[in-house]
MDTraj code that builds the backbone (N, CA, C; nanometers):
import mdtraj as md
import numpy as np

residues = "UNK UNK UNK UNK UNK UNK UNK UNK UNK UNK UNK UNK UNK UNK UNK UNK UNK UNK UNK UNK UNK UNK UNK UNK UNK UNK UNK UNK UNK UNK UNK UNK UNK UNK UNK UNK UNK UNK UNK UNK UNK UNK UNK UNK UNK UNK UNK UNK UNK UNK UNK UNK UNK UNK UNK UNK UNK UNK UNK UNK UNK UNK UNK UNK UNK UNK UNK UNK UNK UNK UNK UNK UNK UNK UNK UNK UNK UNK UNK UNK UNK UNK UNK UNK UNK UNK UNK UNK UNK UNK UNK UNK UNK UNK UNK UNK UNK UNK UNK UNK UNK UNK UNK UNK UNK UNK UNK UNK UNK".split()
xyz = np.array([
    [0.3492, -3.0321, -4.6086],
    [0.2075, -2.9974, -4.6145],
    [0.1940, -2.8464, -4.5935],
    [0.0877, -2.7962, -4.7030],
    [0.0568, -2.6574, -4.6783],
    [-0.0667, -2.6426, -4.6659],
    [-0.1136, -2.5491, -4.5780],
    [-0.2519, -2.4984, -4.5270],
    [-0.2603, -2.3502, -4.5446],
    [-0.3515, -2.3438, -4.6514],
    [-0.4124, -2.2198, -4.6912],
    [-0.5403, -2.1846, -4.5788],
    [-0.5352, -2.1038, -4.5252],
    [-0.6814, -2.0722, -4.4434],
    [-0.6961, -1.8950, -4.3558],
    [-0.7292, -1.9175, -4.2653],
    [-0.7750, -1.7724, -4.1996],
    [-0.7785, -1.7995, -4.0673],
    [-0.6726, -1.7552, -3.9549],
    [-0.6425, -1.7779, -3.8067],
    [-0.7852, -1.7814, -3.7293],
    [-0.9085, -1.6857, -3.8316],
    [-1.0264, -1.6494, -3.7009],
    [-1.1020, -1.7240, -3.7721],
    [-1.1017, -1.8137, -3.8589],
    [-1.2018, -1.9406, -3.9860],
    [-1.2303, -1.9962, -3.8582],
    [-1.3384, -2.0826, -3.8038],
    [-1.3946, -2.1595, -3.6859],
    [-1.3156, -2.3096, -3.8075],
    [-1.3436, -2.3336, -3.9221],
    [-1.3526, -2.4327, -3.9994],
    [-1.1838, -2.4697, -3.9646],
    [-1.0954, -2.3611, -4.0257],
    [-0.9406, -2.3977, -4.0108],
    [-0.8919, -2.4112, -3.8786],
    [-0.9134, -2.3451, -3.7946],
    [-0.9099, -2.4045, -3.6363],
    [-0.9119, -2.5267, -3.6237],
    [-1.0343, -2.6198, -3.5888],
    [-1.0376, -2.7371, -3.6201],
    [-0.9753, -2.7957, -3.6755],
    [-0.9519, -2.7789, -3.8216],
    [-0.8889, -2.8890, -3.9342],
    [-0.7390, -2.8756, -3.8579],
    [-0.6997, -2.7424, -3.8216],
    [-0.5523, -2.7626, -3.7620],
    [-0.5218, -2.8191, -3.6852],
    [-0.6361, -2.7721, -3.5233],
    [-0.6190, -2.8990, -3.4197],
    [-0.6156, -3.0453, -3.4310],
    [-0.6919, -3.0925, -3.5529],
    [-0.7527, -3.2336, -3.6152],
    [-0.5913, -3.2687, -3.6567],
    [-0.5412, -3.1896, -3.7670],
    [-0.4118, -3.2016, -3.8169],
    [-0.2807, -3.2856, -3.7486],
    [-0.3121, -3.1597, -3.6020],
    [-0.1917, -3.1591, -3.4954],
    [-0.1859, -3.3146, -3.4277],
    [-0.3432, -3.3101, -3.4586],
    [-0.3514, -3.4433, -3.3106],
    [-0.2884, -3.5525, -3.4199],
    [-0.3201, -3.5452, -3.5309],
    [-0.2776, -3.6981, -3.6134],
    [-0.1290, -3.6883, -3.6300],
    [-0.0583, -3.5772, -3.5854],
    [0.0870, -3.5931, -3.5933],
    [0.1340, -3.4941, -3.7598],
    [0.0491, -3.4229, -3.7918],
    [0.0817, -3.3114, -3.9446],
    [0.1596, -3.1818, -3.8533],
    [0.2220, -3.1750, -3.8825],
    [0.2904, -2.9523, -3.8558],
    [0.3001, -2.9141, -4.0111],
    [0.1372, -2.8811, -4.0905],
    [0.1537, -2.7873, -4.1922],
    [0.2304, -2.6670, -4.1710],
    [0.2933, -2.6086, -4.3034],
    [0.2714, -2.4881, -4.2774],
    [0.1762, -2.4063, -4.2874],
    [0.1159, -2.3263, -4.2624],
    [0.0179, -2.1930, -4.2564],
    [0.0576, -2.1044, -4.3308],
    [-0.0362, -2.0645, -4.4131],
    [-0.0512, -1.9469, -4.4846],
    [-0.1489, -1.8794, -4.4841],
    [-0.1857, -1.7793, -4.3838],
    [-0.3017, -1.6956, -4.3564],
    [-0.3559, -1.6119, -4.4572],
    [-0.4340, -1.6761, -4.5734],
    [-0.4513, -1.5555, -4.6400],
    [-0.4944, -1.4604, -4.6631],
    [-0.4918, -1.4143, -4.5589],
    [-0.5419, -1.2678, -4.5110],
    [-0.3842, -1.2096, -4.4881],
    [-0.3227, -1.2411, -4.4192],
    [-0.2166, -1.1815, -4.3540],
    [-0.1081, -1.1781, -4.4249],
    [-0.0924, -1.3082, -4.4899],
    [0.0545, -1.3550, -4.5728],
    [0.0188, -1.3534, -4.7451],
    [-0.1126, -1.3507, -4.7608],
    [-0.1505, -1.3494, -4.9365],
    [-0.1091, -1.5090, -4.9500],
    [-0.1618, -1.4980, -5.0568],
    [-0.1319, -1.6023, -5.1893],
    [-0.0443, -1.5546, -5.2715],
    [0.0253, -1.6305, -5.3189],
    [0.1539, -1.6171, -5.4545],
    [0.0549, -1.6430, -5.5570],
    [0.1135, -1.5511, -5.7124],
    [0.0252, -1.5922, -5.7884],
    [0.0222, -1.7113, -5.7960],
    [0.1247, -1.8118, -5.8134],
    [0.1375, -1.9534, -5.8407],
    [0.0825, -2.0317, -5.7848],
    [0.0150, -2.0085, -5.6936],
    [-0.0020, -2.0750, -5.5660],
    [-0.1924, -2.0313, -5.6048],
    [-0.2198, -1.9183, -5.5972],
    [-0.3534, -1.8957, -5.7072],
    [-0.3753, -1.9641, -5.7846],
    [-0.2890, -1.9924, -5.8874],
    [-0.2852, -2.0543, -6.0094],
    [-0.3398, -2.1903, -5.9869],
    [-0.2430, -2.2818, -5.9079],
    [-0.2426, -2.3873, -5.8771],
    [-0.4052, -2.4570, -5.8351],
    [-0.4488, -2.3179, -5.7387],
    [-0.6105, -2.3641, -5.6668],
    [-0.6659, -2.3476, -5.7985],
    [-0.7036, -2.2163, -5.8600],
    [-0.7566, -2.2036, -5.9734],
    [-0.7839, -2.3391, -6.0861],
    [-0.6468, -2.3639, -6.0649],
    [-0.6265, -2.4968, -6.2184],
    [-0.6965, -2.6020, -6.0795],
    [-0.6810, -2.6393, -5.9998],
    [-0.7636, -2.7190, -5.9608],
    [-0.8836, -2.7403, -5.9297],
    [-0.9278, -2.6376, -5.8824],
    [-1.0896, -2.6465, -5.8446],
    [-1.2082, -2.5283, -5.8992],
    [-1.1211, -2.4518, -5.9829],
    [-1.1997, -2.3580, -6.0490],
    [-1.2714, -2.2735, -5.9851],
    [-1.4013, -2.2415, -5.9897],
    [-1.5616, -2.1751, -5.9880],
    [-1.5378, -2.2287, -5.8158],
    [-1.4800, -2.3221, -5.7446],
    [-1.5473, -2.3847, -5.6475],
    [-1.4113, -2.3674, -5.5259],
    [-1.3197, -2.2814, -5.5581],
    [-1.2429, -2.2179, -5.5094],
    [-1.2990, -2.0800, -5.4223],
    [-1.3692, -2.0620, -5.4784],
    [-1.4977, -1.9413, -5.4247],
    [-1.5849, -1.9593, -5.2911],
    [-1.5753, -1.9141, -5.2176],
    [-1.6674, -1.9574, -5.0734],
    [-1.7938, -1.8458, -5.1124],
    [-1.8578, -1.8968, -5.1367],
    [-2.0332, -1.8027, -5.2262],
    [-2.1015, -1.8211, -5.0801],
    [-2.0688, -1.8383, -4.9795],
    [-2.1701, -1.8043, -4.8404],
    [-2.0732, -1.7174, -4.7648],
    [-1.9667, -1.6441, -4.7930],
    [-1.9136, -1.6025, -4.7025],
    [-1.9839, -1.4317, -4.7308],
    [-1.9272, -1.3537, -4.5911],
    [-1.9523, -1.2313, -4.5804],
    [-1.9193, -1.1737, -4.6870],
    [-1.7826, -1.1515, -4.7426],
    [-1.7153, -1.0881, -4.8477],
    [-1.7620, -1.0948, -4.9800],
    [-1.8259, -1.2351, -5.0227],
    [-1.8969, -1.2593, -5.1119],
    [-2.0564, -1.2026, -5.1526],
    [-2.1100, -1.1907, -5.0141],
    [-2.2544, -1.0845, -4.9988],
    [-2.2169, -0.9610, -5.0457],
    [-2.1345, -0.9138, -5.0349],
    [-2.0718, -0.7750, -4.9965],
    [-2.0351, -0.7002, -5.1294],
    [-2.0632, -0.8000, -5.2472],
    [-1.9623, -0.7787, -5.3482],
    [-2.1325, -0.7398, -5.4594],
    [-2.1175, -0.6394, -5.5584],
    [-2.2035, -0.6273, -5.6649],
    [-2.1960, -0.7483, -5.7546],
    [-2.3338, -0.7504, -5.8065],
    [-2.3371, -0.8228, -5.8885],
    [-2.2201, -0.8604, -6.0211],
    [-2.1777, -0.7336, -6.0496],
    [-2.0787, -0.6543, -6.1238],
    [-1.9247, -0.8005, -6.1011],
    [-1.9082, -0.7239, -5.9413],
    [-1.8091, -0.8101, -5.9026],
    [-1.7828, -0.9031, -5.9331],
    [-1.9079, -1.0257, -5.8968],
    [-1.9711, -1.1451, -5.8692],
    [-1.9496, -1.2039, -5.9954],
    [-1.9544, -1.1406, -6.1034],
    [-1.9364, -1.2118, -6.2634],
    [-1.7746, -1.2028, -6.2962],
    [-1.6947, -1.1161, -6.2286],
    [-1.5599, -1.1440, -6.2851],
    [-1.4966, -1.2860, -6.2517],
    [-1.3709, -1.3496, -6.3065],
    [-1.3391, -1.4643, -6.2992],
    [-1.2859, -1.5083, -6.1566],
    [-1.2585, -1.5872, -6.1065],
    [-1.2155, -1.6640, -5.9993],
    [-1.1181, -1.6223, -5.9464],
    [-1.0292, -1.5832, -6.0449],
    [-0.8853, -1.5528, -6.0142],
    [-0.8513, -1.3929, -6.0159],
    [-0.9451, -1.3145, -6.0650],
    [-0.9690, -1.1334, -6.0166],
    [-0.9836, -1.1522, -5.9056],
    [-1.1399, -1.2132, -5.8612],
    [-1.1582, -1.2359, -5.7314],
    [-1.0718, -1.2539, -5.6095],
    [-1.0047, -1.3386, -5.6538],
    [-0.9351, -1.3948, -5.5318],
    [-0.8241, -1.3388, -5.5092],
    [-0.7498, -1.1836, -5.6316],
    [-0.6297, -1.2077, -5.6224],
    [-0.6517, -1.0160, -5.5440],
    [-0.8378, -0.9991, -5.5713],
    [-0.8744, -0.8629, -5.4956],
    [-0.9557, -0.9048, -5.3208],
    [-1.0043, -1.0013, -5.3248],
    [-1.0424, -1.0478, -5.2493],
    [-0.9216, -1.1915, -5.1772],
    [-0.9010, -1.1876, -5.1366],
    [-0.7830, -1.3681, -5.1197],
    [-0.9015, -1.4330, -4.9818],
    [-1.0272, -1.3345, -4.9110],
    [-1.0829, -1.4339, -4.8099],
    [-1.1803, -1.5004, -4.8617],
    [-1.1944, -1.4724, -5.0295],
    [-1.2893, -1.5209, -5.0992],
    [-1.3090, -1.6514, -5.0622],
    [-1.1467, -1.7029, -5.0800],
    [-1.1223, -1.8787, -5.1086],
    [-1.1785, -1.9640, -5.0296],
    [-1.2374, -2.0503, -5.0532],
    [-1.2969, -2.1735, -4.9954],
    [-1.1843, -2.2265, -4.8822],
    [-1.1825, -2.2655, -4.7558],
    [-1.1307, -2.2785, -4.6885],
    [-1.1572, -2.3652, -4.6095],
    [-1.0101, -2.4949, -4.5272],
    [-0.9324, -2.4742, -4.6155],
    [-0.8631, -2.5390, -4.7101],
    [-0.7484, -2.5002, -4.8099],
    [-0.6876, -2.5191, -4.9178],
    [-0.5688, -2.5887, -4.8585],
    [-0.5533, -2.7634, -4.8370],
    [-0.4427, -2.7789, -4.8387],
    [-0.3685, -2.8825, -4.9682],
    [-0.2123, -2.8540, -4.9612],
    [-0.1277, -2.9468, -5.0743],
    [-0.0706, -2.9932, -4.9330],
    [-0.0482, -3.1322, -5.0203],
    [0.0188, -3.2416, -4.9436],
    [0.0819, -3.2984, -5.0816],
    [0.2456, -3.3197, -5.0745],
    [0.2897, -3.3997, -5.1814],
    [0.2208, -3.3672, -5.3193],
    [0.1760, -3.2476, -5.3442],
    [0.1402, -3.2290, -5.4915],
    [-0.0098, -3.2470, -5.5312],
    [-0.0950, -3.2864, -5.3999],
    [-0.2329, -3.3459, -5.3954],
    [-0.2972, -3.2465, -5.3063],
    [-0.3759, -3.1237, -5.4055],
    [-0.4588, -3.0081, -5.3285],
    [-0.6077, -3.0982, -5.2900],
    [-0.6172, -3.0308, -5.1908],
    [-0.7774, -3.0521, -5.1418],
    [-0.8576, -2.9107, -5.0901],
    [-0.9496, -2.9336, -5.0816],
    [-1.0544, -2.8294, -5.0648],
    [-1.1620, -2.8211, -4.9726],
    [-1.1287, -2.7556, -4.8433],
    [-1.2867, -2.7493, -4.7452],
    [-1.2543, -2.8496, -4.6521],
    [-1.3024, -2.9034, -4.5593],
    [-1.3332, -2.9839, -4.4125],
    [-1.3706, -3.0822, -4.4513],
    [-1.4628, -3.1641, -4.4872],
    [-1.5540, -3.2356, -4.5012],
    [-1.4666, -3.4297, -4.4520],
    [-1.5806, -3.4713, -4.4764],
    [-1.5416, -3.6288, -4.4243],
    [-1.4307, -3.6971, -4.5417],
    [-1.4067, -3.6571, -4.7055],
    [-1.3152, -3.7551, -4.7533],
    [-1.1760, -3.6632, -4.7726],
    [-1.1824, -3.5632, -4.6965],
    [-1.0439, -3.4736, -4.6502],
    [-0.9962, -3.5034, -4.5348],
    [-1.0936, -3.5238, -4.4516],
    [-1.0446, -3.5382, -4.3290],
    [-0.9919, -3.6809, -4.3089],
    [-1.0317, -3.8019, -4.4317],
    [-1.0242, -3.9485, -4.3922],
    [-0.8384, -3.9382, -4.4675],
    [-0.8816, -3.8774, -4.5710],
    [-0.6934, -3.8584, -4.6479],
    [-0.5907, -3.7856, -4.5512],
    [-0.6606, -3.7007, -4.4766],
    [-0.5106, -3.6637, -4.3486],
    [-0.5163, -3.7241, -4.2113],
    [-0.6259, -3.7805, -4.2237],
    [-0.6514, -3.8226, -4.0725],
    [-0.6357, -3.9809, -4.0674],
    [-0.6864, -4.0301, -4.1778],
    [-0.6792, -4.1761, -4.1683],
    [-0.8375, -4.2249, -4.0982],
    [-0.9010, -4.1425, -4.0967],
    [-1.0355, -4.1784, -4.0491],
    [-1.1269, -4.2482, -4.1261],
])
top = md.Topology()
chain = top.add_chain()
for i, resn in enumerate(residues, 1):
    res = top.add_residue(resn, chain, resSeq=i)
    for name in ("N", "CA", "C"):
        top.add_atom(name, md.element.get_by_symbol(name[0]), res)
traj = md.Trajectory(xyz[None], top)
């Protein structure tokens, strides 16, 4: 298991502690600190497109309109805290964000 996210995310905190307690040791990939591989871009990209994008975050305010229209994958590869967070693969099966039918697929909840 891999975990794409951000050490100071309040969201990836959680999902990790949540992780730990069900018995997961992802690895971490801070992408802030460690980047994304293009492939590994690629991969979110081909999966979730447009929605790979976190459009409420700071970085995203921050950006011109200009910015805001280039593709997903400029974005993310000039920006990487763009990404919706967080991004994990398990066995070949990416998911996207916190929410209740992510958390029921690693947690069993």
């Amino acid at each position: 298991m891999r975990f794409f996210g951000l050490k100071s995310c309040d969201t990836c905190r959680k999902a990790l502690k949540a992780l730990a307690g069900a018995g997961h040791a992802p690895d971490v990939i801070d992408v802030r600190k460690d980047g994304v591989s293009d492939a590994d871009q690629a991969r979110i990209i081909a999966a979730f497109g447009d929605a790979a994008l976190n459009r409420a975050s700071t970085t995203w305010r921050g950006l011109s309109d200009a910015q805001k229209a280039a593709n997903p994958a400029t974005l993310l590869a000039a920006h990487p805290t763009l990404m919706k967070r967080p991004v994990i693969e398990a066995d070949g099966v990416w998911t996207i964000g916190w929410k209740a039918d992510v958390q029921a697929r690693y947690l069993g909840t």
